[in-house]
N, C-alpha and C positions, 0 to 999 in steps of 0.2 A: 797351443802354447805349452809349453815346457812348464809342471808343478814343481812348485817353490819345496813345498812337501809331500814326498809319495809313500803311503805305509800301504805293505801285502801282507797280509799270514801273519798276523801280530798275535802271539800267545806269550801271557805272561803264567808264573805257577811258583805255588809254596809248597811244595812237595807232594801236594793230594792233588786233584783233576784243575786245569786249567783255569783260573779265576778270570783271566782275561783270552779270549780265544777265535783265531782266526779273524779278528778285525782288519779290515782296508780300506783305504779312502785316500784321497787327495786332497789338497788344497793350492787351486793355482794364483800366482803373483796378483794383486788384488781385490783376491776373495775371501771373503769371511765362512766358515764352515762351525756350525754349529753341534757340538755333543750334547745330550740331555737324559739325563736319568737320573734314576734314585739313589740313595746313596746305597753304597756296593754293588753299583750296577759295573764300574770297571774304568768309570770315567777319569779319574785323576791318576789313578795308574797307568793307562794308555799317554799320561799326559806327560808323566812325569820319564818312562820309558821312551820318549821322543825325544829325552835331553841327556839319555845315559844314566836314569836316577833312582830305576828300580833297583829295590831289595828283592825282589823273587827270581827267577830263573827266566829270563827273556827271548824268546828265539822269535825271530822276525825272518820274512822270506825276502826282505825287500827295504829300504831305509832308504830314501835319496830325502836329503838338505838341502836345496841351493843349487843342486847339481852334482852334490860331494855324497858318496856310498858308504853310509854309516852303520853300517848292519853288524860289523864286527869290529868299531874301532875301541882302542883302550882309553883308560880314561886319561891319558896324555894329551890323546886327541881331540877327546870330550872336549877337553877346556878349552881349547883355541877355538872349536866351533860354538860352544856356548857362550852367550852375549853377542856377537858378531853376526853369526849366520842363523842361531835361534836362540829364542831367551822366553825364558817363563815368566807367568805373573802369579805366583802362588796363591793359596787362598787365601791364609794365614797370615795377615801383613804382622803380625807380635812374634811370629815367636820366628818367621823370614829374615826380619832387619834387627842384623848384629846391636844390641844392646847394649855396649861401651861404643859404638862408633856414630857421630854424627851424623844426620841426615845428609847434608852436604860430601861426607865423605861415601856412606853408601851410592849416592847415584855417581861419584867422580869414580871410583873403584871398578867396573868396567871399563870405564873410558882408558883409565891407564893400563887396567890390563889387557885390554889389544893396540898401543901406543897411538891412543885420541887425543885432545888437548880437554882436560881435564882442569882447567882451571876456573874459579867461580864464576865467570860469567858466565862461563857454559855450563855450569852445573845449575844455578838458577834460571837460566834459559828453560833446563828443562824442567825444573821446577813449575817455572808459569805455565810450559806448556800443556801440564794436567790440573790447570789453574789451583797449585799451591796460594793460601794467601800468603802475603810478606816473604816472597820468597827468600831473603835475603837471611832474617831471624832467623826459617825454620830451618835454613841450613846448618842452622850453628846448633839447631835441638837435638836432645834424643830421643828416640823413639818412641819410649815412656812419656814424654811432654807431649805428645800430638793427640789427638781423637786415634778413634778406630777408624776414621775416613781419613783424614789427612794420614796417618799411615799408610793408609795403602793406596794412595798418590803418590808416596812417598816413594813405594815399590813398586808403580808400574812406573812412575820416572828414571828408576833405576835400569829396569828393564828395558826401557827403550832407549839409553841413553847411548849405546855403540850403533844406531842401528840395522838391526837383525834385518833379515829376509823374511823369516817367519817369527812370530810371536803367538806363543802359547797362553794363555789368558786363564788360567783354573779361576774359576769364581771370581772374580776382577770386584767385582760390583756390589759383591754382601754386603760390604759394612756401611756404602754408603748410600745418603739420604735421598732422595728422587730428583734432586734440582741436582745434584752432583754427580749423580748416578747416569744421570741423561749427557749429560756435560765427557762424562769419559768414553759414553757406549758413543756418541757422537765425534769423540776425540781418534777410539777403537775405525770407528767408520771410514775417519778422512785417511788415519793409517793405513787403510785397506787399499781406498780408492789413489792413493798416493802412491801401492802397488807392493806393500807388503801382503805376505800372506798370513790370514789371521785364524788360528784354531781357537774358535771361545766355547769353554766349557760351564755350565750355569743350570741353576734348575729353577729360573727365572725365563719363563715364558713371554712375559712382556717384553723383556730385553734381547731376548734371542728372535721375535719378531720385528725390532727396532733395530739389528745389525746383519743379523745373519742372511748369507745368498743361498746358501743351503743345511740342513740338517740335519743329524744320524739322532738316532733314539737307541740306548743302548740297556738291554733287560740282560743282568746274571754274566755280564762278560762278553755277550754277542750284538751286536747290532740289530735291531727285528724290524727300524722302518727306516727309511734316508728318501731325500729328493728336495726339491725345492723347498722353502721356508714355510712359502705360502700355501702350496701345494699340500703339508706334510700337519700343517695346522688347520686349516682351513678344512680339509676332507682327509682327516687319518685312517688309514689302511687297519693296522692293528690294535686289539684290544686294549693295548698294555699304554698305547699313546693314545686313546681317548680316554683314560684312568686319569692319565696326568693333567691333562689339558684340564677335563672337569674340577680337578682339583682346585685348580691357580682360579675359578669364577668362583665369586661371593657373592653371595646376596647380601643387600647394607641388611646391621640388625635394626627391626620395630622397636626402640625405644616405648618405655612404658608409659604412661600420659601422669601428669603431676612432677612435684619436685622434691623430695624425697629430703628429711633431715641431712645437713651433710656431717660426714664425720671428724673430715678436719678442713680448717676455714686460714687460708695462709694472707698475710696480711704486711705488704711492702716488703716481701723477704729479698734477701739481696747478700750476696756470696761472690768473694775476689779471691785470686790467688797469683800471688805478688806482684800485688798494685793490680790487674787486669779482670774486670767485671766478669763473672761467670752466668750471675742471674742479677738482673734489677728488676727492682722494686716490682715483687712479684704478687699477685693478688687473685687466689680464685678460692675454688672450695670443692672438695671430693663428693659427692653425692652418697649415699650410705645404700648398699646393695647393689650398685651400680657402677661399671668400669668408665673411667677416664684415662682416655687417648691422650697423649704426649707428642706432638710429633713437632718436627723440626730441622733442621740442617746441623751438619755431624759442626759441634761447638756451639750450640746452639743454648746449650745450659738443660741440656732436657735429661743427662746422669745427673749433673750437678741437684739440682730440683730433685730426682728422685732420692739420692743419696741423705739429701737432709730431711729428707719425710719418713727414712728408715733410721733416720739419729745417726748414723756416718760419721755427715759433716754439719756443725751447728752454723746458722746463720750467723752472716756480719750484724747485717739489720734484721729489722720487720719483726714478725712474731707467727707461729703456725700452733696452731690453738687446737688440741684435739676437744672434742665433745662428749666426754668420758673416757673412760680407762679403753683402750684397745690394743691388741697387739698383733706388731706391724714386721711380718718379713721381706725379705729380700730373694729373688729370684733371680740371678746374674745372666747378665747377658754373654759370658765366656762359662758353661755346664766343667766345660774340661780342666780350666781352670781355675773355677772356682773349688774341685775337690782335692783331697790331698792323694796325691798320685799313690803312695804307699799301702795307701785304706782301701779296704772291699768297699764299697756301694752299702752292704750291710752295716759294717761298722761306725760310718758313715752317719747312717739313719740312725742306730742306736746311741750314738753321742746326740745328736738333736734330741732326740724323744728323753734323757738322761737332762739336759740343761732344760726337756719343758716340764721335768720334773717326775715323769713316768718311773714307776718302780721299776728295780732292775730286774725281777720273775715275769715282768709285764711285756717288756720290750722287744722280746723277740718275736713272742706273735705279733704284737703291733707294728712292728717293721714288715711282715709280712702283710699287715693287712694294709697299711699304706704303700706296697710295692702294688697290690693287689686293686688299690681305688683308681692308681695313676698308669694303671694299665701295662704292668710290669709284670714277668714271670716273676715267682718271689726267688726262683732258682736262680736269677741276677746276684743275687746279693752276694754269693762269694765271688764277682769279677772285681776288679779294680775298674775306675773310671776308661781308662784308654783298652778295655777288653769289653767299651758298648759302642753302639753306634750313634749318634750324634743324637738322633729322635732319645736314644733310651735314655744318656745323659739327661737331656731335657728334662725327659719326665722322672728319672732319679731328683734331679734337682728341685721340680716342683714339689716332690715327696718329703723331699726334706726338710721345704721351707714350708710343709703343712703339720710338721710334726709337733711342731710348739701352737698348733692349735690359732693359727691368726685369724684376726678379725678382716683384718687387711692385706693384701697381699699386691707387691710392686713388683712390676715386672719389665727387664731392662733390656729390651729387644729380644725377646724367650725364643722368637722363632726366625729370627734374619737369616740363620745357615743352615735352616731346613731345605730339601728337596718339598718339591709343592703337596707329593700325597702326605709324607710323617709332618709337615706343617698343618697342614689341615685335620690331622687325626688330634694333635697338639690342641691346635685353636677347641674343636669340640671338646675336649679334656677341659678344656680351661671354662669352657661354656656351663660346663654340666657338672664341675666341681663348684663354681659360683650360684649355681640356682642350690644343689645339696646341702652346701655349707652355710650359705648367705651371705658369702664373703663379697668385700667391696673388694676392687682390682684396682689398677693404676700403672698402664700399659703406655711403656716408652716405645715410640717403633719410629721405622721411618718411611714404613710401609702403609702409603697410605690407606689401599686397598683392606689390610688385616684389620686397620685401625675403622676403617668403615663396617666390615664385617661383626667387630665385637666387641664395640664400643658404643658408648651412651653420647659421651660428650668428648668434646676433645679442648684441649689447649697448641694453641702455635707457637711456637717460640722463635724469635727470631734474634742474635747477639743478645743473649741475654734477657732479653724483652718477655712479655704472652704478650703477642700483636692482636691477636683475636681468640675468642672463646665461645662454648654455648654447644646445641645439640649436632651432634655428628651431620643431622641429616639436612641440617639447618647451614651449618657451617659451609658444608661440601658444595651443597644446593646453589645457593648465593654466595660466599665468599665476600667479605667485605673488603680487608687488607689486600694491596697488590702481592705481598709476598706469600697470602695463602694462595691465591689466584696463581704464583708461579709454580706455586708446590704440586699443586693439582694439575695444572697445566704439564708439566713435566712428569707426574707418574700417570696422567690419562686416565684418574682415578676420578674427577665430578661426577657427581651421580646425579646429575641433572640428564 
């Protein structure tokens, strides 16, 4: 069979030594082909250079699309074959889908630009088809109004909606929660089996075992393992891919025995935004030295909840009572954009340590020695945020939100768009900074697995709801509510 997509001798370069080099592979007409590596291993460059979209210097031995020899076309060309013959699903569903343009208009906007019938029922067709809810609404939303998961529904409906021969998928799956997350890699599947051909790029191992027919493992720009899925996980060749693999396995944490004063006790809190319930009548209580899990389906009210326990947004109703004086930061789940793109990293730090009150002959070694706790060169400090890699953001941003000295510390998906090893080097940070400190945590995730890992107790949220609560091992074990039972069931996360 004739490949939908064929790369030889793929080298990409920013004027030092090759950053991506010698890469080739195929992907034939209903095969899923899987990449996986760490971040700067060369993955979303290779990805993005299969649509004409690298910034570096490109030379390719070989490019066949569909059938069509792309190895030297101009970007005239580009555009008639991208959306049609191949379309990407970026990683980045915020900052991908145009920001004055409607939802509805983004996925119609391929369709007219290779002369589709672009009109709304076919544009909520494809909506449903990556189970948008209310399709109809969220066509008329913008991008800002959606979650991080219905965003980026938002853009792989976009992406699919001329449809390609080949689709490229960079990270499809980050932002969303395990029931929706299964729902698109199973969406990704029938696309395949349908007889497109699917390149998925992902440092989600579970996922790339639930789709992929085969897989490359790529270290530093080259490829070091490829073969079967099963084959490639199951009994790995190289060093570099049983690093990874061990990474992505968790042991649940031992909860400590007793119940511990809690720090704060929330009591029918309940938060709408225009007219549309975000959290009802909410009721549970933080335990004091000990992390609580959040988890939940993206809209589920599980920012909303975290945002008014960090004073944000104040509740409609109810009452969230802390149990003396504590102070409570915030740890964003977007590192890149939570910083101001203009500031070093340094400067940065020393404005927190400046509003936690730190003299200013103080501040500078103390910037270093919190670059220095959270496992940062301190010679970071003169970069700007977009001159670190994803992990060091993270851990710049943990640093920041420890400069004001918290009691508490919320954290809003801190590791969804880690590769599995800097996630895991992440979670031990965050392990070994809470026993040092004493700090209580309060970890939004959607990842069941992390939430198992480093968590005490968890809460579910379900529209707004906690369907269920109580200890991690407890919760996961037996499962009371059907819709934890689906949560689990879909990230294959029970620890029964």
């Amino acid at each position: 069979m004739t490949a939908a997509l064929e790369v030889q001798g793929l080298r990409i370069g920013f004027g030092g030594p090759a950053v991506v080099d010698g890469v080739s592979f195929s992907v034939a007409p209903g095969e899923c082909v899987a990449i996986v590596g760490e971040s700067g291993a060369g993955k979303s460059l290779t990805a993005r250079a299969l649509l004409g979209l690298s910034a570096g210097r490109v030379h390719v031995d070989r490019l066949l699309i569909d059938g069509e020899d792309a190895a030297g076309l101009g970007e005239r060309a580009w555009r008639r074959l991208r959306g049609a013959r191949i379309a990407l699903v970026s990683q980045d569903a915020l900052v991908s889908l145009d920001p004055l343009q409607r939802i509805g208009s983004e996925v119609a906007e391929p369709l007219r630009i290779h002369g589709l019938d672009a009109g709304p029922e076919r544009v909520q067709e494809q909506l449903r088809r990556v189970w948008m809810p209310d399709p109809e609404r969220r066509a008329r939303q913008y991008s800002h109004e959606l979650s991080g998961g219905l965003r980026q529904r938002a853009l792989i409906a976009s992406a699919l909606a001329a449809g390609p021969a080949v689709l490229v998928a960079d990270e499809p799956t980050t932002a969303l929660d395990a029931t929706v997350q299964a729902r698109i890699l199973a969406l990704l599947r029938e696309i395949a089996d349908a007889g497109t051909a699917v390149l998925f790029i992902s440092h989600d191992f579970a996922a790339v075992r639930r789709l992929a027919d085969r897989v490359l493992v790529m270290r530093g720009g080259i490829v070091v393992e490829e073969g079967n899925t099963a084959d490639v996980l199951e009994n790995p060749r190289h060093d570099y891919t049983r690093e990874l693999i061990a990474a992505t396995r968790h042991t649940p944490r031992e909860t400590e025995e007793g119940d511990p004063t809690p720090v704060l006790v929330g009591s029918g809190v309940a938060k709408s935004f225009g007219g549309v319930p975000a959290v009802v009548d909410a009721d549970f209580a933080v335990p004091e030295g000990r992390t609580l899990g959040v988890v939940g389906e993206s809209g589920s009210g599980k920012t909303t909840l975290a945002r008014m326990i960090v004073g944000v947004e104040t509740p409609d109703a109810g009452e969230l009572r802390w149990q003396g004086t504590h102070r409570v930061q915030l740890v964003h789940q977007n590192p890149l954009g939570a910083f101001d793109p203009r500031w070093t990293i340094g400067r940065s730090l020393r404005e927190a340590l400046a509003a936690g009150g730190v003299p200013r002959a103080q501040r500078a070694a103390k910037t270093a020695a919190l670059m220095a706790e959270v496992d940062l060169d301190p010679g970071l400090a003169d970069r700007r945020p977009i001159a670190l890699s994803g992990g060091q953001r993270q851990r710049a941003a943990i640093a920041r939100a420890l400069a004001a000295e918290p009691d508490v510390l919320v954290l809003d998906e801190p590791v969804s768009a880690l590769d599995p090893s800097v996630r895991e080097r992440v979670l031990q940070l965050l392990v070994r900074l809470q026993r040092t400190r004493g700090l209580t945590m309060i970890f939004v995730s959607h990842d069941l697995d992390v939430v198992g890992a480093v968590c005490d107790t968890v809460l579910v949220m379900q529209d707004g709801r906690i369907v269920e609560q109580g200890r991690v091992s407890e919760v996961f074990a037996a499962p009371r509510h059907p819709f934890t039972r689906e949560l689990l069931a879909a990230s294959g996360q029970s620890l029964t």
